[in-house]
C-alpha positions as CSV (number, residue, x, y, z in Angstrom):
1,X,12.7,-30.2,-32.1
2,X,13.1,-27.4,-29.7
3,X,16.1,-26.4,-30.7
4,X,14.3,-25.1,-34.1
5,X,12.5,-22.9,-32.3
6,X,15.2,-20.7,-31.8
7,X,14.8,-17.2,-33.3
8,X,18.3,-15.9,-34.0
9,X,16.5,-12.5,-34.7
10,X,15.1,-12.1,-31.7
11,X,16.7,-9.8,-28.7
12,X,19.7,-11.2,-27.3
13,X,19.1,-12.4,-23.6
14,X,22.2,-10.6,-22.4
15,X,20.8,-7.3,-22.7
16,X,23.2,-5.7,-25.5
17,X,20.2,-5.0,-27.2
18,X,21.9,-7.1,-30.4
19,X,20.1,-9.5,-32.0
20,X,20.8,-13.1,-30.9
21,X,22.5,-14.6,-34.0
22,X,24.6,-11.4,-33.7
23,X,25.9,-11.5,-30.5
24,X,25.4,-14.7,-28.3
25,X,25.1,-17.2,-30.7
26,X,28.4,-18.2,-31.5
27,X,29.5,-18.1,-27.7
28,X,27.0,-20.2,-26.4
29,X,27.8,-22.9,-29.9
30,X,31.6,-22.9,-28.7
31,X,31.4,-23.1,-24.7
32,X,28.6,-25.8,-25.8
33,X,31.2,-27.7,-28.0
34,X,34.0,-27.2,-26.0
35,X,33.6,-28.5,-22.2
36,X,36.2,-28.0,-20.4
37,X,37.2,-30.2,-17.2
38,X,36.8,-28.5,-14.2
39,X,39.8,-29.1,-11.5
40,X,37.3,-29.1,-8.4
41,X,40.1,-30.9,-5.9
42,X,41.9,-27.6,-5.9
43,X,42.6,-25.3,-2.4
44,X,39.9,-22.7,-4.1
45,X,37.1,-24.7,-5.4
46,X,37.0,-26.8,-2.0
47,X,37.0,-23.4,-0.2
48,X,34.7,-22.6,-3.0
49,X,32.5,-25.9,-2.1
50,X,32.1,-24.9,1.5
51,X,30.7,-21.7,1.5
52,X,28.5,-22.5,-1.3
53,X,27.3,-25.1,0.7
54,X,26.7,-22.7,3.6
55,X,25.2,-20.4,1.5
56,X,22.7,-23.1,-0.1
57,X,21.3,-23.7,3.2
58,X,20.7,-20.2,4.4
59,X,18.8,-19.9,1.0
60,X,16.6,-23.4,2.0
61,X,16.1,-21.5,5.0
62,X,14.3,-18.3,3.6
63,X,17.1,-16.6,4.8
64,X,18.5,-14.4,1.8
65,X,19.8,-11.7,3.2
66,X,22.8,-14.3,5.2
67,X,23.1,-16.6,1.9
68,X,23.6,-13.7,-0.8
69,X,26.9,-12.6,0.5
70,X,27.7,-15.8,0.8
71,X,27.2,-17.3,-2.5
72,X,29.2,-13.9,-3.9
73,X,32.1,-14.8,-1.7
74,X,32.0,-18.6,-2.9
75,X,31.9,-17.2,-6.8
76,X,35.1,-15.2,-5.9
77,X,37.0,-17.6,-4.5
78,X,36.1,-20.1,-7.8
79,X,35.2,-17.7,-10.4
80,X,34.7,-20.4,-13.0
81,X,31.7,-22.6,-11.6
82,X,28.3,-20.6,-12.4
83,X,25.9,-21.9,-9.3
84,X,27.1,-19.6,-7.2
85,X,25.8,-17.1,-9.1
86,X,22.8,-18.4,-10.5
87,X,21.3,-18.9,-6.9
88,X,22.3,-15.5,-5.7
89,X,20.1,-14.3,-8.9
90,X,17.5,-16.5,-7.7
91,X,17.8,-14.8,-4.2
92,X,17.7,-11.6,-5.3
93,X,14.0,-12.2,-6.9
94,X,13.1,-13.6,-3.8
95,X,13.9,-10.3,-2.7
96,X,11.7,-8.3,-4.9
97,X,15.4,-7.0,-6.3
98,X,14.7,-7.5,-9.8
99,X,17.4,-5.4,-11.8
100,X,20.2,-6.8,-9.7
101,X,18.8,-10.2,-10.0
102,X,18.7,-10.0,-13.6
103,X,22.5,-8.1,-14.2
104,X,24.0,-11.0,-11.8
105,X,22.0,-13.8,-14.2
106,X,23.4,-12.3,-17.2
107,X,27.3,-12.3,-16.0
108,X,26.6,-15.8,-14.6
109,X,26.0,-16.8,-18.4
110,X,27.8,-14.1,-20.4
111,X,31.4,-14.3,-18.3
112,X,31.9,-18.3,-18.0
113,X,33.4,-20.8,-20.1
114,X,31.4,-23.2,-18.9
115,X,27.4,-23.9,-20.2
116,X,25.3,-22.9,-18.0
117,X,22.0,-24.2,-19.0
118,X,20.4,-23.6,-15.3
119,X,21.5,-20.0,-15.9
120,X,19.6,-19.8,-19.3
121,X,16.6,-21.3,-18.4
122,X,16.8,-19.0,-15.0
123,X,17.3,-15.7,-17.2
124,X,14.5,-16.5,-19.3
125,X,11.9,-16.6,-16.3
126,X,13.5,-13.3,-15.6
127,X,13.2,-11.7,-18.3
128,X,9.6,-12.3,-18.2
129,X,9.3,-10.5,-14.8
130,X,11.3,-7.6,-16.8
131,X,8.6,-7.3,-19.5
132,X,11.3,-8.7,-22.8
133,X,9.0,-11.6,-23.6
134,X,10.3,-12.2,-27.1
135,X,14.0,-12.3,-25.6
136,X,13.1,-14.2,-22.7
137,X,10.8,-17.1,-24.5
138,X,14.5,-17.7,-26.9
139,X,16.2,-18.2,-24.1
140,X,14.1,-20.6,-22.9
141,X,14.7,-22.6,-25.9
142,X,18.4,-22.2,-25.8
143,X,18.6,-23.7,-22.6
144,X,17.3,-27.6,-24.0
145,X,20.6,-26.8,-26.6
146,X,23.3,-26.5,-23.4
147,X,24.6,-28.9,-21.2
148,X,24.4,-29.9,-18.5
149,X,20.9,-31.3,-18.9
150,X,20.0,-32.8,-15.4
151,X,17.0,-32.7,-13.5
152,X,17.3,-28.9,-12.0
153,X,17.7,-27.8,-15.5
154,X,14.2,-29.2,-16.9
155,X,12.4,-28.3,-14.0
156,X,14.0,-24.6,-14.8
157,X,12.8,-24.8,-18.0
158,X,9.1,-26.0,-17.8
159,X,9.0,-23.5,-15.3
160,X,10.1,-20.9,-18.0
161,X,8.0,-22.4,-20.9
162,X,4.8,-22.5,-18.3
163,X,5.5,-19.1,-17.8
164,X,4.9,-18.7,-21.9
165,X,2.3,-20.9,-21.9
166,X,3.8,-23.1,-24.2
167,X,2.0,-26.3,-23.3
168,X,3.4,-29.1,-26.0
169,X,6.9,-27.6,-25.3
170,X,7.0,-28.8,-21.5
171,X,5.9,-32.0,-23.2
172,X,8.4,-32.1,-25.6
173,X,11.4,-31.3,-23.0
174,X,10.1,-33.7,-20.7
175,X,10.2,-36.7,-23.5
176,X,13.4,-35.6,-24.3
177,X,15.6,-37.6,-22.0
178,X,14.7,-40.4,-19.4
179,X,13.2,-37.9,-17.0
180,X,9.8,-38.4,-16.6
181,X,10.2,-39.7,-13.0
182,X,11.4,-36.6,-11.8
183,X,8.5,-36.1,-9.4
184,X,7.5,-32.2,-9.7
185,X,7.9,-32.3,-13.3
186,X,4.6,-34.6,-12.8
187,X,3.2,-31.2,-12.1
188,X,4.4,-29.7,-15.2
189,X,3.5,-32.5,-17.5
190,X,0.0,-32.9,-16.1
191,X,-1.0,-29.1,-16.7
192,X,0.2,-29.3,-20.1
193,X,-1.6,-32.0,-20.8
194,X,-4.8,-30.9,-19.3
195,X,-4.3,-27.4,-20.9
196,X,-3.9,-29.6,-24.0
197,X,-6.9,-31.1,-23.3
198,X,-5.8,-34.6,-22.8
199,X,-7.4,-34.4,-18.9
200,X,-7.1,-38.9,-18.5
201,X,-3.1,-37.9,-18.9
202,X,-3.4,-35.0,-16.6
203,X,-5.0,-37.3,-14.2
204,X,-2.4,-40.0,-14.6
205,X,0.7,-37.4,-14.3
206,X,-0.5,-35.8,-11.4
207,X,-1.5,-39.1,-9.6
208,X,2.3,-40.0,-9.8
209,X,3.0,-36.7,-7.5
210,X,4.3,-37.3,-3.7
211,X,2.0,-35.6,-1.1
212,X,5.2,-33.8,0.4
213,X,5.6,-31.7,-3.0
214,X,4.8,-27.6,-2.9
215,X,2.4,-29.0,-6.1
216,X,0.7,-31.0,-3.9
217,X,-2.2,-28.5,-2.9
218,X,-2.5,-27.4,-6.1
219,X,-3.1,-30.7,-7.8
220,X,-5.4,-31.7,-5.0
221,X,-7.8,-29.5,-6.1
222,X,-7.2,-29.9,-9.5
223,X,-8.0,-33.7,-9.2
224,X,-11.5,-32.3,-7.1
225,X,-12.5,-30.4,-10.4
226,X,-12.2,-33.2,-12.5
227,X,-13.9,-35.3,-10.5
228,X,-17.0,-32.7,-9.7
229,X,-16.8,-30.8,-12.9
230,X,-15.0,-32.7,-15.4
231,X,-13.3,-29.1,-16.1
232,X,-11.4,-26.4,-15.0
233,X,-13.4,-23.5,-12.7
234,X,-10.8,-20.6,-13.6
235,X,-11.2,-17.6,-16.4
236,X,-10.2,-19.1,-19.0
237,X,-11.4,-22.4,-18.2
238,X,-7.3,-23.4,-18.0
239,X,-5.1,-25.2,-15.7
240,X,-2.1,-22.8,-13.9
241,X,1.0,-23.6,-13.1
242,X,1.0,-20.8,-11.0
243,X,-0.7,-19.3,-7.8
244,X,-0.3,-16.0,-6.7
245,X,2.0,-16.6,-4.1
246,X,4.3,-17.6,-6.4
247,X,4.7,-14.3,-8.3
248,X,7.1,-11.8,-6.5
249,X,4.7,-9.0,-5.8
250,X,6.0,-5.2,-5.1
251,X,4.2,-2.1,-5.5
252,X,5.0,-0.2,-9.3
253,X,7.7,2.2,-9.1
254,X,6.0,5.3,-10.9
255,X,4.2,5.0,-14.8
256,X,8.2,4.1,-15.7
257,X,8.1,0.7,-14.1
258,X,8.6,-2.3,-16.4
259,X,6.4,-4.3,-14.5
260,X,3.7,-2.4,-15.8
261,X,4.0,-3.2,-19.4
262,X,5.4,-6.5,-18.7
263,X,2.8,-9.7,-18.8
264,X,3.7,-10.8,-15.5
265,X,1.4,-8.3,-13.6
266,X,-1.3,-9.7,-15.5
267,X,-0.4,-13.1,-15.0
268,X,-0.3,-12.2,-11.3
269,X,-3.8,-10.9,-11.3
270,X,-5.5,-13.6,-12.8
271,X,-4.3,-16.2,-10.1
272,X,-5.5,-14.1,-7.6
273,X,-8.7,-14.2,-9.0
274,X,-8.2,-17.4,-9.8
275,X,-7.4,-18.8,-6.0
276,X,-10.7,-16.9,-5.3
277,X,-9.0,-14.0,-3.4
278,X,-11.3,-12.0,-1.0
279,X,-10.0,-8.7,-2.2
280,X,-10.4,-9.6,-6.2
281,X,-11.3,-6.5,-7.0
282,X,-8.7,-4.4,-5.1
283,X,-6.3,-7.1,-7.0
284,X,-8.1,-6.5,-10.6
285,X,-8.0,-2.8,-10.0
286,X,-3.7,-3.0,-10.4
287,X,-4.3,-3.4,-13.9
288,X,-5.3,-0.2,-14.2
289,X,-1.6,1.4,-15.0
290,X,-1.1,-1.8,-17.5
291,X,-0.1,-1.4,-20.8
292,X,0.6,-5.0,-21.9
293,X,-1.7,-6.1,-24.4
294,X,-2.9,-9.2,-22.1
295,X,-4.2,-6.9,-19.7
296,X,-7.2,-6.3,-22.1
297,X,-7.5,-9.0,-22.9
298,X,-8.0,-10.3,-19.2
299,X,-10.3,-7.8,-18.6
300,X,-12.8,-8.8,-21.7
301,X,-12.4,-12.4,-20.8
302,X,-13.8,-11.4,-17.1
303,X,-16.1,-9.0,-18.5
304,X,-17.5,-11.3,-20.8
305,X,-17.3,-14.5,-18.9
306,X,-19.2,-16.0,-15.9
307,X,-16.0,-16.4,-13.6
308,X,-16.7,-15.0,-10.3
309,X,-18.8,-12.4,-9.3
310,X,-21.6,-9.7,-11.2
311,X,-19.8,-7.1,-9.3
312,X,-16.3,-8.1,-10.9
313,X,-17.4,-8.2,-14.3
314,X,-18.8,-4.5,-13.8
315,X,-15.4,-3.9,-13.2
316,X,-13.9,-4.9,-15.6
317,X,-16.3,-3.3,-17.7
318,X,-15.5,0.2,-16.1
319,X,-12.1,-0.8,-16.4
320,X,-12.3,-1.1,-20.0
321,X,-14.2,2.2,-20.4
322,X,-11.3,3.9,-18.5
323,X,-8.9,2.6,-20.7
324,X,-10.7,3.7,-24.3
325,X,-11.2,0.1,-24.7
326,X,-15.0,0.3,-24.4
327,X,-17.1,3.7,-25.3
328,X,-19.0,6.0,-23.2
329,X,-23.1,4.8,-24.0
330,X,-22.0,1.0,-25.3
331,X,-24.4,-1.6,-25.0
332,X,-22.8,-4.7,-22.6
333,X,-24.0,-8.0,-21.6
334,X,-23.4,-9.1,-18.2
335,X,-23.7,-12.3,-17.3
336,X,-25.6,-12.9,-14.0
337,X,-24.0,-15.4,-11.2
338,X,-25.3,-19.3,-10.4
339,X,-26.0,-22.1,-13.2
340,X,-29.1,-21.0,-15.6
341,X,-29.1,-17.2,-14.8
342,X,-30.0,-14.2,-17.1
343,X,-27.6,-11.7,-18.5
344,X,-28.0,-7.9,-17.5
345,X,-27.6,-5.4,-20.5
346,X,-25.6,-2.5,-19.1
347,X,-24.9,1.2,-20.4
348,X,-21.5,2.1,-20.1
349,X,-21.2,5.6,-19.1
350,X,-18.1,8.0,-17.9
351,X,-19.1,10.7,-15.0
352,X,-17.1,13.2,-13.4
353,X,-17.8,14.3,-9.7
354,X,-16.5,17.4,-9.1
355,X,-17.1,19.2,-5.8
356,X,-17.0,22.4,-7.2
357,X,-20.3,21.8,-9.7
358,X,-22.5,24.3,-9.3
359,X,-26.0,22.8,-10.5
360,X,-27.8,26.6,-11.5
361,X,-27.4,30.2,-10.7
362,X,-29.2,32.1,-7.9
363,X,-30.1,35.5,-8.5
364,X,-28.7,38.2,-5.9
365,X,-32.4,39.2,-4.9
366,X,-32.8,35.2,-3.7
367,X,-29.6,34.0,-2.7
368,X,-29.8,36.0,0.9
369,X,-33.0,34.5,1.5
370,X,-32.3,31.3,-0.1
371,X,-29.0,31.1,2.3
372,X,-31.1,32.3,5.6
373,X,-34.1,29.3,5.1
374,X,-31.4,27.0,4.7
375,X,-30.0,28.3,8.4
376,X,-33.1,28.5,9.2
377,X,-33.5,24.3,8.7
378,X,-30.7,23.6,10.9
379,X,-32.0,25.0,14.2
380,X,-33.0,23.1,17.2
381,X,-36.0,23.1,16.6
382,X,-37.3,24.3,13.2
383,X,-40.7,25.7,12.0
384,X,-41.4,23.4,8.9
385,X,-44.5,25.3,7.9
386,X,-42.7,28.7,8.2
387,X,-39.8,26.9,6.1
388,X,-42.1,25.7,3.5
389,X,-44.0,28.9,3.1
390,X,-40.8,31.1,2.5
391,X,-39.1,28.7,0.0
392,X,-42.6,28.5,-1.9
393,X,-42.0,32.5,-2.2
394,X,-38.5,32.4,-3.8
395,X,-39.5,29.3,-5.7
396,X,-42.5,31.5,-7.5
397,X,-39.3,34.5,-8.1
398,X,-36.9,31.8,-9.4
399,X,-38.5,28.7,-11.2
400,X,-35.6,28.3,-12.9
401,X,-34.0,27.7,-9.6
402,X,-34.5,23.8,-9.3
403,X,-32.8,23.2,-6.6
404,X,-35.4,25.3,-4.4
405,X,-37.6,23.4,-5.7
406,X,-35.8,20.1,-4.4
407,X,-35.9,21.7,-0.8
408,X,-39.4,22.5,-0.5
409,X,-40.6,18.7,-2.0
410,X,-38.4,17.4,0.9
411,X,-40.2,20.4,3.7
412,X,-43.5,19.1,1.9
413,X,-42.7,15.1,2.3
414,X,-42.2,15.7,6.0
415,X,-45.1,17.5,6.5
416,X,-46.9,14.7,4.8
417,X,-47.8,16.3,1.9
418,X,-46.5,13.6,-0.3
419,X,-48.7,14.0,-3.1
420,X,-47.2,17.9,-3.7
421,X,-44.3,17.1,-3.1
422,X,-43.8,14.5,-6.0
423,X,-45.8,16.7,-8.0
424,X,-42.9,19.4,-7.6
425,X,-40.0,16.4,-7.6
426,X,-41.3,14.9,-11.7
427,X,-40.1,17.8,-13.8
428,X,-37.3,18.4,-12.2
429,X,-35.9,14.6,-12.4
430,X,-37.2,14.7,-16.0
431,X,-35.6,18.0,-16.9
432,X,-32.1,18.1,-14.7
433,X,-30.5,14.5,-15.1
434,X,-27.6,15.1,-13.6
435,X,-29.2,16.3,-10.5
436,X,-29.6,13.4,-8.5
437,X,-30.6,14.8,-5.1
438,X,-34.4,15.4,-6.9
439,X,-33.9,11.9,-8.3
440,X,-32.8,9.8,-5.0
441,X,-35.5,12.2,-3.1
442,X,-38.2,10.7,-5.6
443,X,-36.9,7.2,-5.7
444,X,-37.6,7.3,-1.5
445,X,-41.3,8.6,-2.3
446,X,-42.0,5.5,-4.7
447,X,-41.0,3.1,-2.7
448,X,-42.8,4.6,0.5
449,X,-45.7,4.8,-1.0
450,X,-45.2,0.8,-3.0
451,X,-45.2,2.1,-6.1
452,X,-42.8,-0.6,-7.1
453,X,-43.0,-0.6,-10.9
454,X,-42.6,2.9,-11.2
455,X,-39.1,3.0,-8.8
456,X,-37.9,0.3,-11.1
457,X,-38.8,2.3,-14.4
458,X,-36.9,4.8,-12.5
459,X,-33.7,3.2,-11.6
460,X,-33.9,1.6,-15.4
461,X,-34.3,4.3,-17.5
462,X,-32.0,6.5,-15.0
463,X,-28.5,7.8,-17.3
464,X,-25.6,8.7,-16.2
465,X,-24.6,12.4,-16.9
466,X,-21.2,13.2,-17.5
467,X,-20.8,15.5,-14.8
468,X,-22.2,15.8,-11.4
469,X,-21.7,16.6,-7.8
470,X,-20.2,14.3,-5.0
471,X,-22.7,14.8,-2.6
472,X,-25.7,14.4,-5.2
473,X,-23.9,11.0,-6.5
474,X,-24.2,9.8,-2.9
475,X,-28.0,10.2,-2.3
476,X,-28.8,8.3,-5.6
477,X,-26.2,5.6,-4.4
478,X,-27.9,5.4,-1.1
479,X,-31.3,5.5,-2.7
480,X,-30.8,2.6,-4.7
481,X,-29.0,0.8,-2.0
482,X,-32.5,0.8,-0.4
483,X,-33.9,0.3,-4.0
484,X,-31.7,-3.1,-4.0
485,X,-32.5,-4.2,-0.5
486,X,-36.4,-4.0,-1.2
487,X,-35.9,-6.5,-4.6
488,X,-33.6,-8.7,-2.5
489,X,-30.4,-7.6,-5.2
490,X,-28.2,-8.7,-2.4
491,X,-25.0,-8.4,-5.0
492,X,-26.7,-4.7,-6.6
493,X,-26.8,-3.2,-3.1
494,X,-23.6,-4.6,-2.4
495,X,-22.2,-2.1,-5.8
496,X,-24.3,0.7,-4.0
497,X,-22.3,0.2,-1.0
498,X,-18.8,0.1,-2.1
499,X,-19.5,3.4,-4.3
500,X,-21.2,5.0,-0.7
501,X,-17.8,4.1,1.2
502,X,-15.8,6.0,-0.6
503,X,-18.1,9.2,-0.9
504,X,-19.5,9.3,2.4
505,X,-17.8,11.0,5.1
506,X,-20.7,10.1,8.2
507,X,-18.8,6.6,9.1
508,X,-22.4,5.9,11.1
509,X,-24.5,6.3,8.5
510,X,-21.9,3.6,6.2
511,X,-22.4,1.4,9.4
512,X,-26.4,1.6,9.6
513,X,-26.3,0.7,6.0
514,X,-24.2,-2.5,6.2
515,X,-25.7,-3.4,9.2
516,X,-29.0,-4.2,7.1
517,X,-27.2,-5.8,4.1
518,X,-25.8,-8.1,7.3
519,X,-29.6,-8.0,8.3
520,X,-30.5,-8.8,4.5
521,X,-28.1,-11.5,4.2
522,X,-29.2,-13.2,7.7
523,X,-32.8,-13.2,6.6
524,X,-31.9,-14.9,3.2
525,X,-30.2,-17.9,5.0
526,X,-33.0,-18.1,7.6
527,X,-35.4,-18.2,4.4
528,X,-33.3,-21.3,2.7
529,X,-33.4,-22.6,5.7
530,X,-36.8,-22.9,6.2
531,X,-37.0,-23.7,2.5
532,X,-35.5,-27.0,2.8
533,X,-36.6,-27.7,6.3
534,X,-40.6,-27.5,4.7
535,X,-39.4,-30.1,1.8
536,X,-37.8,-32.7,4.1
537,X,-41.1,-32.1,5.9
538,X,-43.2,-33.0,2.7
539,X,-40.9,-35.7,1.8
């Protein structure tokens, strides 16, 4: 039974910081014991009656902001009836007001003498939005012990248990008393039974659900899956209670916040990327302040899973890197996207870009000169040869110099002298790593001149340093976009392109570039296109 799962060790739900046998216990036992009637035919409790009535439909409205005073004046004038206040709790979460929702729950079942099993069940989905999962999960189970126990109360409580993910404990509650006709708790029951993996009862429970209910969409594509999959297509390969929309999103108030160490956030996150959100990863990346335990592990589950996109579990990956989860130079698997398709082996690596990087010294005798070809390059109309002969003369002075070196490959490259150029262009990638304007300038060359085996040994055996500059990260990213497009890595030069949006201050260079992934993208469709129209044509 339920009611043995009650920890009496466990934090008290009222917030005294007590333990439960300690503090509530006996309370909740006597008010439990000791009903008292109610006198509701008295000049105050019909007063009462009225405004609470006024109040409730303002709330079924969506407007909170005209019930909440309301359901505080119908409290005042009846002091002893607990709905009042367990609504305006329920208003004030609606409202994204989670501190005062959650003082107002706990004097709607600390101050009366009346059970308020709504109010218990309502406090422990509250407490899981506050991050006191251990507190709140008891309370759950202290609700089935107090009366009344009518239909609100059981959907309050699955809703709290679903929250926990206790699966056979919706079950159990629902089997408890003659209510399995209550129509939404068909919801319930079905996802605990599929998440129990009895799916012909999931079936059956959700078939019983009216097409008006706010389950309804929900279990409509639920029914889809089973039918086309036989399964579940989420992370874990589960069944939600929950969408996104029905977590009360707001924006973390500092590192402080509870809702970053509470497992709500998380929970949030995965529905989004569950519903198949278009912004998955902007959602996925709020996980990065998290310190609940569950955010790790979402992030592994993604990482190693084959749930969405390639890009998404790279991610995660990073994700985890960031967080000390993962180590700097660890081996990963990533699993590729579509039905029989290969996993990628990935080298995690951390990289700082600092703007302020130099990549060598110049001595003084150069650096004048070095400065004034450099000038010299952004005239109207330059002299190339003039340009190349000058930075072959400090090159000689300053071998060491690399970056010269870069310069007069590129001078060379567009005087077609291709073949010096890369001759100048190989030591300096093999040497200087973490100069990636030599790298990207190669990478170009290769592909210009289809040496397409040598570009991909390139971009494989390419590591990440640990420091480097801005600008030099950007040509790489941009020279592999191009790398990508040319191997038809749609989803690769899509990575490129996120990472070039956020370094790359020429808006019309970002828009040439997505205009041929658009391009890309177009000529892939017209491609399948034709594909299929050729084997109806042999058929």
């Amino acid at each position: 039974m339920l009611k043995d799962k009650i920890n009496p060790y466990a934090p008290c739900y009222c917030g005294s910081g007590s333990k439960y046998r300690f503090c509530c216990m006996k309370r909740d036992q006597l008010v439990n014991d000791n009903l008292e009637y109610l006198d509701q035919t008295t000049p105050e409790a019909k007063a009462s009656m009225e405004v609470f009535h006024a109040a409730d439909e303002a709330m079924s409205k969506h407007d909170f902001k005209a019930a909440m005073p309301l359901f505080q004046r119908a409290y005042e004038l009846f002091p002893v009836v607990p709905s009042p206040l367990n609504n305006l709790a329920i208003c004030h979460l609606l409202q994204h007001e989670f501190a005062e929702a959650l003082r107002v729950q706990r004097q709607a079942v600390t101050e009366m003498k009346q059970p308020n099993s709504f109010g218990v069940a309502n406090l422990a989905t509250l407490l899981y939005f506050n991050g006191e999962d251990e507190a709140g999960l008891n309370a759950a189970y202290v609700a089935t012990t107090l009366a009344p126990f009518n239909e609100q109360v059981i959907l309050k409580i699955c809703e709290a248990l679903a929250h926990y993910r206790c699966h056979s404990d919706i079950l159990e509650v629902a089997l408890s008393a003659d209510f399995l006709e209550i129509p939404d708790l068909a919801f319930f029951t079905g996802c605990a039974a599929a998440n129990l993996g009895d799916l012909g009862q999931a079936s059956t429970r959700w078939g019983m659900l009216p097409m008006g209910s706010q389950y309804a969409p929900l279990v409509q594509k639920y029914l889809e899956w089973l039918r086309k999959y036989g399964k579940a297509k989420t992370i874990r390969g589960d069944w939600p209670y929950f969408r996104a929309d029905d977590y009360p999103l707001r924006v973390p108030d500092g590192e402080a916040d509870p809702m970053l160490r509470s497992r709500w956030l998380v929970d949030f996150v995965e529905a989004a990327v569950n519903d198949g959100s278009t912004k998955s990863g902007k959602v996925l990346s709020m996980l990065s302040g998290s310190t609940h335990p569950a955010a790790v592990e979402l992030l592994r589950l993604i990482m190693n899973g084959a749930f969405g996109t390639e890009k998404l579990r790279l991610q995660a990956s990073t994700m985890l890197l960031e967080k000390g989860v993962l180590k700097s130079g660890e081996h990963i698997h990533i699993q590729g996207r579509g039905k029989g398709s290969q996993s990628k082996e990935i080298v995690l690596n951390t990289m700082k870009l600092s703007p302020d990087y130099q990549f060598c010294e110049y001595p003084e005798e150069i650096a004048g000169e070095f400065g004034a070809i450099i000038k010299a390059t952004h005239e109207a109309h330059p002299d190339w040869q003039d340009i190349a002969r000058r930075y072959r003369v400090i090159y000689a002075l300053a071998p060491e110099c690399f970056p010269i070196g870069n310069n007069l490959a590129g001078v060379l490259h567009a005087l077609g002298q291709g073949k010096e150029a890369e001759m100048i262009l190989r030591p300096i990638v093999e040497q200087h790593p973490e100069y990636y304007f030599a790298r990207a300038q190669l990478l170009d060359m290769l592909m210009e001149t289809r040496k397409m085996n040598e570009a991909r040994e390139l971009v494989r055996t390419t590591q990440i340093p640990s420091i480097t500059h801005p600008a030099a990260w950007l040509e790489w990213q941009i020279a592999t976009f191009r790398f990508w497009l040319a191997e038809n890595e749609v989803q690769a030069a899509l990575t490129c392109l996120d990472v070039i949006k956020t370094l790359c201050p020429d808006k019309e260079r970002v828009r040439k570039l997505q205009m041929a992934i658009k391009g890309m993208k177009a000529f892939g469709t017209l491609m399948r296109q034709f594909g299929g129209a050729r084997k109806n044509h042999r058929k």
